[in-house]
N, C-alpha and C positions, 0 to 999 in steps of 0.2 A: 504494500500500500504506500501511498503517497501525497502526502497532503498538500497541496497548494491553498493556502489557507487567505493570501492575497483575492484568489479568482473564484471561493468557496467550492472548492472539485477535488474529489478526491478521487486519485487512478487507483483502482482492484488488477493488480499482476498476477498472471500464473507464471508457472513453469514446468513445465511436464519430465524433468532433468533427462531429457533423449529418448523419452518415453513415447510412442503414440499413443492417443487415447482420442474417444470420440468425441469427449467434453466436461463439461464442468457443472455439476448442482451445487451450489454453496447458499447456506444463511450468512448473513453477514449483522450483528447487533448492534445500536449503538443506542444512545441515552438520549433522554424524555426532549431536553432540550433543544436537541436538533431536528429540522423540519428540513425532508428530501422535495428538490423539488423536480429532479430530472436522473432518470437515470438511463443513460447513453451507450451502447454496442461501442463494442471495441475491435480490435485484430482480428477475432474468429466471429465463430458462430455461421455458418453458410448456411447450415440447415432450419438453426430455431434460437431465439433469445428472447427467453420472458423473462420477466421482474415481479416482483408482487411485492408492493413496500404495503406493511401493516403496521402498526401503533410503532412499535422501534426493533424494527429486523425488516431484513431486504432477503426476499430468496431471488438466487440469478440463475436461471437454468443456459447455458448453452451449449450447444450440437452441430457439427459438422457432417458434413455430406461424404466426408471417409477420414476415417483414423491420420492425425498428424500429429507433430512434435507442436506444443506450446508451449511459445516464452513470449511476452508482451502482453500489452493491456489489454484484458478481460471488457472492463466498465470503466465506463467515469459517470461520477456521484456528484453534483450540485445538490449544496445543500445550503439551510441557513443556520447558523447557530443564536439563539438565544441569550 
């Protein structure tokens, strides 16, 4: 992760360490006070990229149209803090 806290966005990284894989399900948590207000496709995902931000957790589902090596941004997260 990586916060840019000037532009409120925050980069979601993977890295698959030379691995193939089809994708990525991850929750992501974070506290009461911050309000998502975008959350943005990154590097992958050919197949499928949803999001589902609830009270404070983000699930990011993404899917490729065939197994590859990932390393670069997943998501970027705008957000507000309180």
């Amino acid at each position: 992760m990586k916060d840019d806290k000037e532009n409120n966005e925050l980069s979601i990284f993977v890295n698959s360490n030379d691995e193939v894989i089809p994708g990525v399900d991850m929750s992501i948590l974070f506290s009461k006070d911050i309000t998502i207000d975008e959350v943005i496709k990154g590097d992958y995902c050919s197949m499928l990229f949803d999001k589902v931000v609830s009270e404070n957790k983000i699930g990011i589902e993404c899917f490729n149209t065939y197994d590859i090596k990932m390393n670069g941004v997943l998501a970027k997260i705008k957000y507000k803090a309180q």
